[in-house]
C-alpha positions in Angstrom: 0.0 0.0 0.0 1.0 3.6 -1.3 2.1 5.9 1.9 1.8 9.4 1.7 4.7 11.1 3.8 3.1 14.4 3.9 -0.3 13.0 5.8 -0.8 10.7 9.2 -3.4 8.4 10.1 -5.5 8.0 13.1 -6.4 4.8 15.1 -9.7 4.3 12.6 -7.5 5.0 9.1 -8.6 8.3 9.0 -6.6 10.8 6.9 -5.2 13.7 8.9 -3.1 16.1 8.6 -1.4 18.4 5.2 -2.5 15.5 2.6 -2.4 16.9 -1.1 -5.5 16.4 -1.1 -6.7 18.9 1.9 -4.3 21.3 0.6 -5.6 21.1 -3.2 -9.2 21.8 -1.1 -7.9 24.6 1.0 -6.2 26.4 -2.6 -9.4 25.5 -4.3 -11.3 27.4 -1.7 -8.6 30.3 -1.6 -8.9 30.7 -5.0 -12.7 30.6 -5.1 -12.9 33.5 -2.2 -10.2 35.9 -4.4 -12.2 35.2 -7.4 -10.3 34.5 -11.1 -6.8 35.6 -11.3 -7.6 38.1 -14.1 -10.4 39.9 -11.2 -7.3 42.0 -9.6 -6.3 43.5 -13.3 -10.2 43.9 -14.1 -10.8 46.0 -10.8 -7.3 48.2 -11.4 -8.2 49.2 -15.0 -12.4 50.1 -14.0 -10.7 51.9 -11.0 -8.4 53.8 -13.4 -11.3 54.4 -15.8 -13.6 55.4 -13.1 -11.0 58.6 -12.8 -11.7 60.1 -16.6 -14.2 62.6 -15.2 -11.8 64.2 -12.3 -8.9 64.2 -15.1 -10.8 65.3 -17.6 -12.0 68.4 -15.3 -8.7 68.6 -14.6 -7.1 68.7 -17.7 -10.0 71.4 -19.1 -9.2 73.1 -15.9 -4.9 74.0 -16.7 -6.0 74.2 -20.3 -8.6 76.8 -20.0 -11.7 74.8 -21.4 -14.0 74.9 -18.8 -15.9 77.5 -20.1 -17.3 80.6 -19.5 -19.1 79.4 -16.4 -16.1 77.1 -14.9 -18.1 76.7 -11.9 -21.4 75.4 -13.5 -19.3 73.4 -16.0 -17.4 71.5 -12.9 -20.9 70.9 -11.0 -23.0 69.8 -13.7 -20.0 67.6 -15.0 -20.0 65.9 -11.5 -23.8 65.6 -11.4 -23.9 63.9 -14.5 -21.3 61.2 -13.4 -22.3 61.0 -10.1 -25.7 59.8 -12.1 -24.1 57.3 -14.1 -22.1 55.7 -11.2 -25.5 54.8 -9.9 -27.2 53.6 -13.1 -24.0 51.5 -13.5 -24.1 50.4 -9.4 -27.7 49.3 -9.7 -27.1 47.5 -13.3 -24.6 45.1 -11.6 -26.9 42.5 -10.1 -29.7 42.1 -13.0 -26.5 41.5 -15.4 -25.0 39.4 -13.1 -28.0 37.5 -12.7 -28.5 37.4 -16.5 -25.6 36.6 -17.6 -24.5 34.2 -14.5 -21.5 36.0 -14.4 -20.6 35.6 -10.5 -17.7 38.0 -10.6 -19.4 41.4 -11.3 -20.7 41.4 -8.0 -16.9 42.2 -7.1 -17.4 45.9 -9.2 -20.3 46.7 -7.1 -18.8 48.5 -4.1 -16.0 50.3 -5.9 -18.6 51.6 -8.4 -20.5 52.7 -5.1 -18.3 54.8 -4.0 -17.4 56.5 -7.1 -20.9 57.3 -7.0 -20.2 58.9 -3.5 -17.0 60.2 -4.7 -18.4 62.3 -7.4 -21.6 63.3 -5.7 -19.2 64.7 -2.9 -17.7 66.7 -5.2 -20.7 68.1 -6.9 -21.9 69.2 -3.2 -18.7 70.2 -2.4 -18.4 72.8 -5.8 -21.6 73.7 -5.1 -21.4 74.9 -1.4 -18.2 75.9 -2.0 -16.9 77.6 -4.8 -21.0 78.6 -6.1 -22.3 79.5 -2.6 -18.6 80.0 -0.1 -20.5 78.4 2.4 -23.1 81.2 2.4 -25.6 79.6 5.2 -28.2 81.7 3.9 -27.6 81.8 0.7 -27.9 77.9 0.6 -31.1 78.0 2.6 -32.5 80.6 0.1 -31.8 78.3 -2.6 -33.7 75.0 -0.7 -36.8 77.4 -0.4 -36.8 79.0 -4.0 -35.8 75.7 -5.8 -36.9 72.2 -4.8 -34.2 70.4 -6.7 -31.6 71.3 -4.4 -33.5 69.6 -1.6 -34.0 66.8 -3.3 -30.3 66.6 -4.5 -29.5 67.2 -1.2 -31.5 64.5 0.4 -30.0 62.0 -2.0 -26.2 62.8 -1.0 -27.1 62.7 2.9 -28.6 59.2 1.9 -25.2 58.0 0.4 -23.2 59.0 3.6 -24.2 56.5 5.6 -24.1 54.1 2.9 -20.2 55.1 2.2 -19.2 54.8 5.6 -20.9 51.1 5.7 -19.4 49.8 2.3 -16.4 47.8 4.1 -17.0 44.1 4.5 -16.3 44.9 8.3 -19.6 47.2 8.5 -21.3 44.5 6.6 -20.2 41.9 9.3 -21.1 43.9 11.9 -24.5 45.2 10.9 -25.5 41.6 9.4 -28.8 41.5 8.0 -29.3 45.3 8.9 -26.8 46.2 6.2 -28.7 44.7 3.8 -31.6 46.7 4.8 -29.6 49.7 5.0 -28.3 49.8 1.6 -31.5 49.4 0.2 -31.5 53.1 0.2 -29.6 53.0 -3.0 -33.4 52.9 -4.9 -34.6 56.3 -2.8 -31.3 57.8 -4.0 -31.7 56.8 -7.1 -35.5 58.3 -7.8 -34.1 61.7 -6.1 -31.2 61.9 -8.1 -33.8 61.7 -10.8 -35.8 64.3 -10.0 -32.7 66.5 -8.9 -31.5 66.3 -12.5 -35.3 66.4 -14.0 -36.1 69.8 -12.0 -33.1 71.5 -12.7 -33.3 70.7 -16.5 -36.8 71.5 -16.9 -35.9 75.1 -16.1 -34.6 75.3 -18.9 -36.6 73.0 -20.8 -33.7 70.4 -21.8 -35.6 67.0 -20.8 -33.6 65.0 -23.5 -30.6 63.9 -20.9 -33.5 63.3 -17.7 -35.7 61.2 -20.0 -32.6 59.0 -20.8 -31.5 58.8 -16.8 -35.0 58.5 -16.0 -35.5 55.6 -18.3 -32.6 53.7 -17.2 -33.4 54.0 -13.6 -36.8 52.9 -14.2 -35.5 50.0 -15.7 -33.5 49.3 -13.1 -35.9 49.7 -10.7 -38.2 48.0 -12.3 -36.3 44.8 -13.0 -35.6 44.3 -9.2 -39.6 44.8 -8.4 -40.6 42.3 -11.1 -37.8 40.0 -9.7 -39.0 40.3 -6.2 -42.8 39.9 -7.3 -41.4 36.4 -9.2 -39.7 35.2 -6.0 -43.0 35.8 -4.0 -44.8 33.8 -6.3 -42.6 31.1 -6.8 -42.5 31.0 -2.3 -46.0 31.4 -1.9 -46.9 28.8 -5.1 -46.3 25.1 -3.0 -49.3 26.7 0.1 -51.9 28.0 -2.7 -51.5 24.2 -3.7 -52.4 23.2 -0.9 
């Protein structure tokens, strides 16, 4: 009989100890919580990507292209992207439950906070440099027009959510982060109707319509998913 020198056996013939066979178990694992080996280079080049907007700000900015209006140039800039980081946050589960592809889910948190990045940004431009953290001036604004509220609603909403994204918080809070980040749908709809009200002003819908499409969409898919589930739980007792 073959004898393996790297593993020991008890009083009932039990295998013990670092077999090749516990260890090709314990890599397969490893490998299986780290995800493929191409998921490190996929995250560095979205992270990259995910930077065009501040460098492209940046380079407008040293080359004088920001416009007449630098100021509304660099805050509608980070609106808009702060928009798309959610559309593309939220997308990540229905495609990764469409197309079965497991690792998207790994995208998920960095696109979150690139969301939160830019939004932060945009607030921070806008109380700032527009306002010079004019109290008053700000609380003029909330009165007069309701799209900063709402805008501002939305990026208090994504604090919390920020400050929760580590997989720490999401130990910690257990099934409560789960509820918590649930929030990402309100945030969505008010970052919606920030963009819709402030556009309508000046009667430009074409860009809001898109958003607003996409979002509902999104939205959308995850009601019509949960609706399915419900239906599938509750199918076995209407049987009955």
């Amino acid at each position: 009989m073959e004898h393996n020198v790297n593993s020991t056996t008890d009083t009932a013939g039990r295998r013990v100890g670092g077999g090749p066979s516990v260890r090709a178990t314990q890599t397969a694992k490893a490998r299986a919580a780290s995800g493929p080996r191409w998921l490190p280079w996929a995250k560095g080049a979205v992270f990259v990507a995910a930077l065009y907007p501040l460098a492209r700000i940046v380079l407008f900015g040293f080359t004088d292209r920001l416009g007449a209006n630098p100021i509304e140039f660099i805050t509608r800039s980070t609106g808009l992207w702060t928009l798309v980081f959610l559309c593309i946050t939220l997308a990540v589960t229905p495609l990764r439950r469409l197309t079965g592809w497991t690792a998207l889910i790994r995208f998920r948190r960095m696109l979150g906070l690139y969301a939160f990045f830019y939004a932060a940004l945009h607030f921070t431009t806008y109380i700032w440099f527009d306002k010079w953290f004019d109290v008053a001036a700000m609380l003029k604004d909330v009165g007069k027009r309701p799209f900063i509220t709402v805008g501002f609603a939305a990026f208090v909403l994504l604090i919390p959510l920020a400050v929760t994204s580590t997989r720490a918080m999401a130990r910690k809070l257990g099934r409560r982060w789960q509820t918590l980040h649930r929030l990402i749908y309100a945030i969505g709809v008010l970052a919606i109707l920030h963009f819709w009200w402030m556009k309508a002003g000046k009667h430009d819908l074409a860009l809001p319509k898109l958003y607003g499409a996409i979002m509902l969409v999104l939205l959308g898919w995850r009601i019509g998913a949960w609706l399915v589930a419900r239906y599938k739980a509750g199918g076995p007792t209407r049987a009955t």
